[in-house]
C-alpha positions in Angstrom: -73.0 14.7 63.0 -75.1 13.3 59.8 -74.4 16.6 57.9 -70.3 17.0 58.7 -70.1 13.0 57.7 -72.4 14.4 54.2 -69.9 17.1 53.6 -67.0 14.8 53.8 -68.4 12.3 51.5 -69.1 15.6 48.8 -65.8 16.8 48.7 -64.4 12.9 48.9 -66.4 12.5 45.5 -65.6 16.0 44.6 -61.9 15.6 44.7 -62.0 12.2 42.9 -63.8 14.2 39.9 -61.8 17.2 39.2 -58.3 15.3 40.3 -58.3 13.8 36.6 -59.0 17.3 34.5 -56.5 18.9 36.9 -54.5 16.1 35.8 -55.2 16.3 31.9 -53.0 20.2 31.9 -50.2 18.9 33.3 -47.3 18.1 30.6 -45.9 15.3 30.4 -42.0 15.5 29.3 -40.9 12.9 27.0 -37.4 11.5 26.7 -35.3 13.2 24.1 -35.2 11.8 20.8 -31.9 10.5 20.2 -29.1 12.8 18.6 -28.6 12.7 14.7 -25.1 12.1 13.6 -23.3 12.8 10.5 -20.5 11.8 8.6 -18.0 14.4 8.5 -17.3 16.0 4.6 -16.0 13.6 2.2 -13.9 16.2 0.3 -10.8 14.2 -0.2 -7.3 15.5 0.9 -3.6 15.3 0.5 -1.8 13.0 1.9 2.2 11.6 2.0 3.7 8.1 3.0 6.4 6.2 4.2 7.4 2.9 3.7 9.6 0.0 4.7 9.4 -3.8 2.9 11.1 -6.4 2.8 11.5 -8.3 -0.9 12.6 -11.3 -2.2 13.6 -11.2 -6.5 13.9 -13.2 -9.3 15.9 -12.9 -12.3 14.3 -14.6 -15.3 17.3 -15.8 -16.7 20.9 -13.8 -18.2 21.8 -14.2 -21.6 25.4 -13.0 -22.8 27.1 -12.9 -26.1 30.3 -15.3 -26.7 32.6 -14.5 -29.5 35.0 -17.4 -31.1 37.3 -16.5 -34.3 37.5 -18.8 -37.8 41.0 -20.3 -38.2 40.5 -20.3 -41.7 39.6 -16.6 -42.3 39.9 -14.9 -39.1 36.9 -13.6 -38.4 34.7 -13.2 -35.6 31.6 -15.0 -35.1 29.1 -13.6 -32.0 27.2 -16.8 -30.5 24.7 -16.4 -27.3 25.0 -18.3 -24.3 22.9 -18.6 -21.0 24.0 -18.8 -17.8 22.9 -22.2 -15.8 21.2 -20.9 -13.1 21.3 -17.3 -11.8 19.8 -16.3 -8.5 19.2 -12.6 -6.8 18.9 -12.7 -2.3 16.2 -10.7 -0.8 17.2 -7.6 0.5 15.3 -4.0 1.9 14.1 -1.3 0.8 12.5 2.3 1.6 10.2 4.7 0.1 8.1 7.7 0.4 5.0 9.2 -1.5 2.8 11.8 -1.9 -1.0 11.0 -2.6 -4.4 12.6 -2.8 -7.5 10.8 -1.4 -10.2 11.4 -4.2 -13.4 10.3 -1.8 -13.9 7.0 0.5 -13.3 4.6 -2.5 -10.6 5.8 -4.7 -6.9 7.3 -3.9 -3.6 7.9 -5.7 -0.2 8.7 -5.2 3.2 9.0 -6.5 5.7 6.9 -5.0 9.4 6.2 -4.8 11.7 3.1 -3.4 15.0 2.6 -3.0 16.2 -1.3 -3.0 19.3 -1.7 -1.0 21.6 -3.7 -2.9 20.7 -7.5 -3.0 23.7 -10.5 -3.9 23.1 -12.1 -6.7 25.5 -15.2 -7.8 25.1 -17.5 -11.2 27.0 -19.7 -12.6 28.4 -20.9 -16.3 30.1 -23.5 -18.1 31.2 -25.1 -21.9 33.0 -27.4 -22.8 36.2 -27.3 -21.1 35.8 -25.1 -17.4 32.9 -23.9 -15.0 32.5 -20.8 -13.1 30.5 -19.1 -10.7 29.6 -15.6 -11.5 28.9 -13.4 -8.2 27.5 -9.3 -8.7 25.0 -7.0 -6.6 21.7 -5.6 -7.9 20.2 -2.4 -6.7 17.2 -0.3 -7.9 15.1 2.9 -7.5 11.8 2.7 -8.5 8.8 5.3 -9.5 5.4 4.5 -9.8 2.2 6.3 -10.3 -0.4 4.1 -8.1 -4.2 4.2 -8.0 -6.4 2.6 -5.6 -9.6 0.7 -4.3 -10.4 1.4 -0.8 -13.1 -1.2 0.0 -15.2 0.1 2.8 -13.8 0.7 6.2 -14.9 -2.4 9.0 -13.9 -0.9 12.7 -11.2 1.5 11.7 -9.9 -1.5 9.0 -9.8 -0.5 5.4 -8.9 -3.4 2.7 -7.9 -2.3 -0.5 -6.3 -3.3 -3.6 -4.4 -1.3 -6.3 -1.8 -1.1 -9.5 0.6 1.2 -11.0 2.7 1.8 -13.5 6.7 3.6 -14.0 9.8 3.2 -14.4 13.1 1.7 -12.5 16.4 2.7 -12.8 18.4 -0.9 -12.2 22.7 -0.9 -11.6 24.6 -4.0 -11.5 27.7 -4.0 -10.3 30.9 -5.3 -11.8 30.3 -9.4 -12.5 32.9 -11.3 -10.9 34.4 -14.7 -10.3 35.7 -14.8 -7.2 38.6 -17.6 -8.1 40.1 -15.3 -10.9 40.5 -11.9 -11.3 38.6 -11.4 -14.6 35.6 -9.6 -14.6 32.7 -7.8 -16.2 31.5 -4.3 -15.7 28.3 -3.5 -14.7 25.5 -1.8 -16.1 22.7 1.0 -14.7 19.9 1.8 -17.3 16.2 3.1 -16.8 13.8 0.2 -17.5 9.8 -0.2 -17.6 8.0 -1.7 -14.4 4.6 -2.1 -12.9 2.8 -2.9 -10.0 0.0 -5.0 -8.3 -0.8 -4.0 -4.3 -3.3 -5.5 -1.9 -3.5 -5.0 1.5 -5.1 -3.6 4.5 -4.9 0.2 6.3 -6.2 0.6 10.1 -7.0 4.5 11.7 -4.2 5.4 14.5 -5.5 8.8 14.9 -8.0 11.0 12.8 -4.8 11.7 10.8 -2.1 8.7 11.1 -2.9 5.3 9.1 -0.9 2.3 9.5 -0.4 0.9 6.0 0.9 -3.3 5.3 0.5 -5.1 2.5 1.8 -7.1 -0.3 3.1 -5.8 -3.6 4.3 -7.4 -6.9 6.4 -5.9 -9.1 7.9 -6.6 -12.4 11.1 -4.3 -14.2 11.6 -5.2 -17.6 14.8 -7.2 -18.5 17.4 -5.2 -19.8 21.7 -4.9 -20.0 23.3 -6.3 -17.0 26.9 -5.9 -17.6 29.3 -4.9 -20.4 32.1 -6.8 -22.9 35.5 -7.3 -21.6 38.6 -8.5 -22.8 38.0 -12.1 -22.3 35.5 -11.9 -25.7 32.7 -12.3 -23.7 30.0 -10.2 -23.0 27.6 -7.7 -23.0 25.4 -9.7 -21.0 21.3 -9.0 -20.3 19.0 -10.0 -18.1 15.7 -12.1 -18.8 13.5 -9.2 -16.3 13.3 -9.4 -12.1 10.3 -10.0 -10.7 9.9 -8.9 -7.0 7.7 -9.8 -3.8 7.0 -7.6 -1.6 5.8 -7.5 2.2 5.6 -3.7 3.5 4.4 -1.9 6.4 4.4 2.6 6.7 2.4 5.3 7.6 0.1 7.5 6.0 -0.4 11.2 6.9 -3.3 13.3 6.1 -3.0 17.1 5.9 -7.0 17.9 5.3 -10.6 16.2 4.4 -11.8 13.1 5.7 -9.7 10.4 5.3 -12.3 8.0 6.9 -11.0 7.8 10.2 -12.5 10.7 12.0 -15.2 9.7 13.9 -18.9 10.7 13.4 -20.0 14.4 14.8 -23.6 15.4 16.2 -25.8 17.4 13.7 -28.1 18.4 15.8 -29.7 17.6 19.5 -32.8 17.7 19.2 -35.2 19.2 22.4 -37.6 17.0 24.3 -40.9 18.8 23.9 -43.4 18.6 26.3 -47.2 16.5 25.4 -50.1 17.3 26.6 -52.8 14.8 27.5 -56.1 15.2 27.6 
């Protein structure tokens, strides 16, 4: 009895010994270290646009030439006249572009709008008569645009940008609508540039939705020609143009920030040994 109750006690104490260095070889697995994550290449990429806005002008003014002939010796003496007030409606327009996305930060592109013809009405007087003066404006405008992407906050990328072309502006014929004189109009290429802020948000990894603002500014120029009343040519004082658009951008290649960040590498959990 005393030495079976001995023997149990020895391997009791035994088993409390060797339980721990039986227990120091085991491993022990950690948790895996979490994965690493990586931007995906930042090596630009083509890109083209579409666009729709809506824009409201503003004719700085229209000058035209007035002609009035000396009883004495007959000749003809050119005087300049303005008109009282001349106003231009809003109107639409669309437009498309091809670009290339240099890196996060910086993109260009060449773009071209059409402006659906807008009303425009004015109005002049002298000494004897009044009249109101009624035409249509339209315009097709090039630009080469570069921008400032700055930073991209949950798929939201503010930017701001310029650029600089040319717009080819026709007028049509100037009439007054209570006689039946009028003016011809006149189409010539003119200088413009731009000014653009706005904001673009990731649809997909390819399609970005594009709204902003844009200013614009075509230098003044001839607005209609002479005719048989002796007065005439007539110019305009420059339009200035504001702008709210909306479109869509689509990327053929690279990153163009909206494709979402890819695993490196997983790395193993590795098993520790304690001792």
């Amino acid at each position: 009895m005393f030495n079976t109750a001995r023997k149990a006690l020895l391997a009791a104490l035994f088993a409390g010994l060797t339980g721990p260095v039986f227990a120091a070889d085991l491993p022990v697995v950690e948790e895996a270290p979490p994965p690493v994550y990586e931007q995906p290449a930042d090596i630009g990429g083509w890109y083209i646009r579409g666009d729709i806005d809506y824009h409201k002008s503003d004719v700085r003014g229209v000058d035209y030439m007035t002609y009035s002939i000396d009883p004495c010796n007959c000749l003809i003496t050119p005087g300049n006249k303005s008109f009282d007030f001349a106003n231009l409606k809003g109107g639409f327009s669309l437009g498309g572009g091809v670009g290339y996305k240099v890196n996060d930060y910086f993109r260009t592109d060449l773009t071209a709008d059409y402006w659906f013809k807008s009303n425009f009405d004015g109005g002049t007087s002298d000494a004897v008569s009044t009249s109101t003066e009624e035409s249509k404006m339209s315009a097709f405008l090039l630009l080469a645009n570069a921008y400032a992407d700055l930073g991209t906050y949950h798929g939201i990328t503010p930017y701001v940008g310029a650029g600089i072309g040319g717009a080819h502006v026709k007028w049509d014929d100037l009439r007054d609508p209570n006689t039946t004189e009028f003016n011809p109009g006149s189409s010539n290429w003119r200088f413009a540039y731009a000014l653009m802020a706005g904001a673009s948000y990731c649809l997909t990894d390819k399609i970005i939705l594009d709204a902003g603002y844009r200013y614009s500014h075509i230098q003044g120029g001839r607005m209609f020609e002479w005719d048989a009343s002796s007065a005439g040519p007539g110019f305009d004082g420059g339009i200035n143009t504001h702008e709210v658009r909306g479109g869509l951008r689509y990327q053929f290649g690279g990153n163009n920030g909206c494709a979402a960040p890819v695993v490196a590498y997983q790395p193993e959990p590795e098993p520790v040994y304690t001792k």
